[in-house]
N, C-alpha and C positions, 0 to 999 in steps of 0.2 A: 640358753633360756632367755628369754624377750619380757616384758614388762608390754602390756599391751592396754587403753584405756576400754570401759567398758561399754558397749551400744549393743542396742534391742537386735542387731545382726549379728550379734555374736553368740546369741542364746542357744542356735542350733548346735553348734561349737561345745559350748559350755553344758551341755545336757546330761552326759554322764556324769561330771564333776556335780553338778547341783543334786546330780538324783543320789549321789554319794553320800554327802554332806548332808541332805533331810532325809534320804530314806526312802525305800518303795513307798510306805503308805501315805505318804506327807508331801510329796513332790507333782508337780502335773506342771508339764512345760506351756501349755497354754496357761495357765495362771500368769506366770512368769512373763509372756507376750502380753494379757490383757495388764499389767499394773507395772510395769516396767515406765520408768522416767523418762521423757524424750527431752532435753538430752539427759544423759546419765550425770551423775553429781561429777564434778572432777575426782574426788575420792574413790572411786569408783573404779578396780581395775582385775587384769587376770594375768595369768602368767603362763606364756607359751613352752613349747620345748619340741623342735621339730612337727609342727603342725598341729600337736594334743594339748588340749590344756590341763594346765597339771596342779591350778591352787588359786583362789582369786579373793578379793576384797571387799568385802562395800558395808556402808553405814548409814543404820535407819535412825532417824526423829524416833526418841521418846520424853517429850518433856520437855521443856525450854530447856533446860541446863545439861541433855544428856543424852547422846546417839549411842546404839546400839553395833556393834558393831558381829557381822558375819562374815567368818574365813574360813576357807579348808584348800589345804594342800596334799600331795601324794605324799611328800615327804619331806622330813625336817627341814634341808638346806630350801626346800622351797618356799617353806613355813620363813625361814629365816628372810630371803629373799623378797618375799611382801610385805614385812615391819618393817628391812630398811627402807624399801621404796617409800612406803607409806608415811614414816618418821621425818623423810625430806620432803614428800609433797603433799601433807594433810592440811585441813586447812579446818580445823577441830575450832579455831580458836581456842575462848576461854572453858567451850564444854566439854564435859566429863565424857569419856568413849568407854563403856561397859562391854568387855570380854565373859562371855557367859561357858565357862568347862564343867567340862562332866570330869569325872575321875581317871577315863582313861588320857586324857588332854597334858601329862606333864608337860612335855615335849614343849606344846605351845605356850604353858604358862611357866616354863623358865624362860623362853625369848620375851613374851610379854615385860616382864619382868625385869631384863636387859635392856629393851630399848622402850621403854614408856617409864614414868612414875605412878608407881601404885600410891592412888590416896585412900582409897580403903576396898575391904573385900569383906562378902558376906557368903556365910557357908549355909547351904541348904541342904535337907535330906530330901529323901520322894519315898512315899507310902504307896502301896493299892489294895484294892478290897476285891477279891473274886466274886462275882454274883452266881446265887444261884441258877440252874436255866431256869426259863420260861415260854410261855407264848409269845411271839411277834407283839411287842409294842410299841406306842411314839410318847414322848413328853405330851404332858397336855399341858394348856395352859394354866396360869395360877393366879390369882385375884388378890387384890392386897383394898384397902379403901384409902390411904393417904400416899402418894407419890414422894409431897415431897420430906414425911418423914423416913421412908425408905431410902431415899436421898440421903439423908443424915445419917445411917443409921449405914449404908455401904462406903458414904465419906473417911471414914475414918480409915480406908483404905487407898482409895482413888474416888477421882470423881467422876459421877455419871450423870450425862445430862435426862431430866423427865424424858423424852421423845425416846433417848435408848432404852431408859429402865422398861416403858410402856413396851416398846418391841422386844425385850426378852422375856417380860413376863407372858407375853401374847405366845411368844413363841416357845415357851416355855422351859427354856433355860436358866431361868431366874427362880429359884423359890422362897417361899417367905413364911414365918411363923408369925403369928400377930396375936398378943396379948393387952386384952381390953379396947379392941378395936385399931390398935397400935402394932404397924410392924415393929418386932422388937431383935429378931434374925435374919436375915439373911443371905443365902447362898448362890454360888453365880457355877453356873457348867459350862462348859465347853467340848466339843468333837473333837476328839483327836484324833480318831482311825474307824472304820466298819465297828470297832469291837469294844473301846474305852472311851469311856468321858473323865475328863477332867474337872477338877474343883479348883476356880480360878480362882475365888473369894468366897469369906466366910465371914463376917462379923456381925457382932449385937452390939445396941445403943449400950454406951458406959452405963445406964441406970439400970440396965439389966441381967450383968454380966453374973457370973457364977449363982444363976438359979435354974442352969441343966436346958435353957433353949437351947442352947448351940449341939447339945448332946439330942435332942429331941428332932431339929431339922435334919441330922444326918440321919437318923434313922427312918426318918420318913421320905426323906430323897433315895435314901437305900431301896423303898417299896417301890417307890416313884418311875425308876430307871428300869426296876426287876422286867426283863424282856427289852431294853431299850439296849445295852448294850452287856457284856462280859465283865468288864473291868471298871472299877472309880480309882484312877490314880491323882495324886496332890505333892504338892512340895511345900514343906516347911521351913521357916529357916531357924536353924540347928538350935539357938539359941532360946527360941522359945518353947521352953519346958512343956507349959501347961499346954499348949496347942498339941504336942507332940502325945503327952498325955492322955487326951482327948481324941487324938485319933485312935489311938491304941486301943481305948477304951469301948472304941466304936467298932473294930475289929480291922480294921488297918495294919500291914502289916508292911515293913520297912524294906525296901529296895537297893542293898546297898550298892551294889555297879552303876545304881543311877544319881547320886550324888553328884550335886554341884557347886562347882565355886563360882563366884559372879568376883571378877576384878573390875574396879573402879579407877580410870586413869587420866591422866592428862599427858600430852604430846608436846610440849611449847617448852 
């Protein structure tokens, strides 16, 4: 087995192993040509083994202080094989490198474990909601009158610049509750596949928390999607009761093979 570094001519190569690792519905090898880095980070690497590639590396920016890291190998001692590489030639510095597992993942998250320091890990669960069928729909768009309390009001999660919130409300992936002329909810979706969206975000202004918006936008994004797609899956993380609560209550129902652990590490 070779340790080999990663470039945009290696993609053809790598095409099984990437479609492995995301999945039929999630994978398109032209994506992977249009957004691929020229050159590729030094971090950046795959592991041969007579000709096939059999597990590779690499780590995304999120945030000043913390890359993301994506790996998959065929199998364990290969898994092993890319933390040591990795451990001697990362160049992380002082930032956090986040390991994102699902539950079938032990494997990776004892060597994790071994050769990195865990500074902390958050446990999340995943819900979905089955839709009823319906006729072909699309998202419509959704109108709010203040942007930049919207702004304030999905802050409390991440932050969106006015230019983005305006393009997914246009495009109607954003939806919003507004009491007294005040967005006071709102919810963020995203495509996952032909058949499920996803609920990226969810919050209401501190001033108007437990008086049932947050219960009232899911149920009106519930009509919203009706024909748009099959499925509303979400992830929470484990610890927050009331959210958990709330989905439940909304008809959510918990997904336990899809559970994930996010490890938090440092390399230095």
């Amino acid at each position: 087995m070779e340790i080999r570094p990663f470039a945009r001519a290696d993609l053809q190569t790598l095409e099984p192993l990437l479609l492995a690792s995301y999945g039929n519905s999630e994978f398109a090898l032209a994506d992977e040509f249009e957004y691929f880095p020229e050159p590729a980070p030094n971090d950046w690497f795959w592991l041969e083994d007579a000709g096939t590639a059999i597990g590779f590396l690499r780590c995304f920016p999120s945030g000043k202080d913390l890359n993301v890291a994506e790996i998959y190998a065929s199998s364990e001692a290969a898994l092993e094989m890319l933390l040591e590489h990795f451990k001697s030639h990362q160049i992380q510095g002082s930032k956090l490198l986040r390991f994102d597992l699902k539950a079938e993942h032990t494997n990776l998250e004892t060597l994790v474990r071994i050769y990195a320091t865990v500074v902390t890990e958050k446990h999340f669960r995943r819900f979905g909601l089955a839709l009823p069928s319906g006729p072909t729909a699309k998202l419509q768009p959704c109108r709010t009158s203040n942007l930049i309390e919207l702004q304030h009001v999905l802050g409390t999660l991440m932050h969106y610049s006015l230019e983005l919130l305006q393009t997914l409300l246009d495009q109607g992936w954003l939806r919003v509750i507004e009491f007294e002329n005040m967005p006071v909810t709102a919810l963020c979706l995203e495509a996952r596949d032909s058949n499920s969206l996803e609920v990226t975000a969810l919050a209401t202004h501190p001033d108007f928390r437990q008086r049932g918006f947050a219960r009232a936008l899911l149920e009106r994004v519930k009509e919203d999607v009706a024909g748009v797609c099959d499925h509303i899956r979400l992830q929470v993380n484990a610890d927050n009761i009331a959210a958990i609560r709330l989905y439940e209550s909304a008809g959510f129902k918990e997904i336990p093979h899809e559970q994930e652990l996010w490890l938090y590490t440092r390399w230095d």
